[in-house]
N, C-alpha and C positions, 0 to 999 in steps of 0.2 A: 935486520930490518932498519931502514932508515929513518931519521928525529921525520920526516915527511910524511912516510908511511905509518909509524907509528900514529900520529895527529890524526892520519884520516882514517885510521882504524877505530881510533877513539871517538870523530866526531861522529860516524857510521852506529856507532851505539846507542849512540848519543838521538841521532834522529829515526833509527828505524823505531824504539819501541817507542817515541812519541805519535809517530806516524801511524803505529799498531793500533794507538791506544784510544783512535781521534773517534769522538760519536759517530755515529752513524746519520745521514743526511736521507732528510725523508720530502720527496718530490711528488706534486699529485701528477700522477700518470700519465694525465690526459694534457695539461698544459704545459707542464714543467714547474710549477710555480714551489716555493715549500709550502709545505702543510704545515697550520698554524694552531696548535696543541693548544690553544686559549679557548677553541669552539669545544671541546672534549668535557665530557662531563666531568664532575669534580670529582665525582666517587670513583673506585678504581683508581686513579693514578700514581696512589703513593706504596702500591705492594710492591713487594722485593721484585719480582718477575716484570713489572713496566718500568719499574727501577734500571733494573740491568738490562730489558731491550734497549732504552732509552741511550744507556752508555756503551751497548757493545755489539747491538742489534742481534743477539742471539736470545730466543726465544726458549727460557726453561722449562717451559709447559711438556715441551715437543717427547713424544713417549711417554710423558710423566704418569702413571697407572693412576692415582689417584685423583689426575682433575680430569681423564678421559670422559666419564660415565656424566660430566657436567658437560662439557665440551662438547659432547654428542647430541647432547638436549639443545644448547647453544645452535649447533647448527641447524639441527634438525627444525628451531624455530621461526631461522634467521635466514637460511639460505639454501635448504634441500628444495623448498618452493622453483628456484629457478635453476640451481647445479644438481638436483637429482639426491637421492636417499645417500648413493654413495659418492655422491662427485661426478655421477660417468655425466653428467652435462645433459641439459635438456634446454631451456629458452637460454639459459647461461651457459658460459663454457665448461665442458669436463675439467675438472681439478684432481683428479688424481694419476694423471699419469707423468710424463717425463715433457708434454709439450702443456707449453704458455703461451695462451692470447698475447698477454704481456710477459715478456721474455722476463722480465726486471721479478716476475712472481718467484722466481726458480728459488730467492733467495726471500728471509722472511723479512726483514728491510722493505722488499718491493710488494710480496703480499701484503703487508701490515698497511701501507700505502695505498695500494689498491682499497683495500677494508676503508681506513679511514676517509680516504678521497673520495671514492667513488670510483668508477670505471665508465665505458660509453654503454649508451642503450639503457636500460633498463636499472641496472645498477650502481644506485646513491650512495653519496656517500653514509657510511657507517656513524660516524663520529655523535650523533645525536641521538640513536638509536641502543648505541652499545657503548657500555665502559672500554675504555684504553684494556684492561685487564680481561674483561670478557671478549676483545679483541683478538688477544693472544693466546685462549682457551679457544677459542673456535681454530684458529689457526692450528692449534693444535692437532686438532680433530681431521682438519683438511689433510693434515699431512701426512696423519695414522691412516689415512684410506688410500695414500701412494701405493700401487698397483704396479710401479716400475723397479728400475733397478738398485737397489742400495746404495750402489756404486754413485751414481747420479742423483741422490737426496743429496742437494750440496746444503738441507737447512740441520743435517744430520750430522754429529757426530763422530768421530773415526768410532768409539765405542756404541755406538748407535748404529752404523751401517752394519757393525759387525754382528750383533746382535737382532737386526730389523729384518723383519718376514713380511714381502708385502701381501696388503690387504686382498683378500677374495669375498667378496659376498658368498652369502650364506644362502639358495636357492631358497629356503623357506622362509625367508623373507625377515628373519629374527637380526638382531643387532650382532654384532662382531669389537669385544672392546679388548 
């Protein structure tokens, strides 16, 4: 290997894990503008999980069995009214399957965006309504009702996909957590 090649092997290390490492950039959906985390209530923001969305836009909730059974109340109070008991969509777009109104939803970055910003039509933004933190428990929720393929939960996991069954409503109309 050449003193050249060596240099650029080193500086290659050098900038992919900063590149890796960089926050995640959150845009309201509808204009492009950023979203300005100053209008966000003050509660919720300082837990481990909006901590590390904040720095790596990966959503710890996501499966997590223990804040499901909250999550579920979350939605159920926040936004089955318009996406439906399980997601399948009703005045609002279905959220549990593999297609997005907004393409940018697929990952939790663009949902959390969507939540926070608002979307067109009918849906406000979230940001005054719900903590940063209850944010990311609802999203949770959304995403345990994924109805598609594991393979294609890109806000999943490699040991998440491998383990994740998707969701089926339960015909007698009972909860599924």
């Amino acid at each position: 290997m050449t003193k050249p090649s060596i240099l650029a092997a080193i500086a290659m290390t050098l900038v992919i894990p900063a590149a890796a490492m960089a926050a995640p950039q959150f845009f309201n959906i509808i204009d492009g503008s950023p979203l300005n985390f100053d209008d966000a209530m003050e509660e919720g923001r300082d837990t481990e999980a909006v901590k590390h969305f904040l720095e790596t836009g990966e959503n710890i909730y996501n499966e997590d069995p223990e804040i499901l059974p909250e999550a579920e109340e979350l939605y159920a109070g926040m936004c089955s009214g318009c996406h439906g008991h399980y997601a399948e969509g009703k005045i609002g777009p279905g959220l549990n399957d593999a297609y997005w109104t907004y393409p940018g939803n697929e990952n939790d970055v663009g949902l959390f965006s969507t939540l926070y910003g608002g979307a067109t039509g009918q849906m406000g933004p979230m940001w005054g309504s719900l903590t940063l933190d209850e944010m990311l428990r609802t999203m949770a929720w959304v995403r345990h009702l994924y109805t598609g393929d594991p393979a294609d939960a890109t806000w999943l996991t490699d040991e998440q996909k491998a383990e994740f069954t998707p969701f089926q409503p339960q015909s007698s109309g009972d909860s599924q957590s």
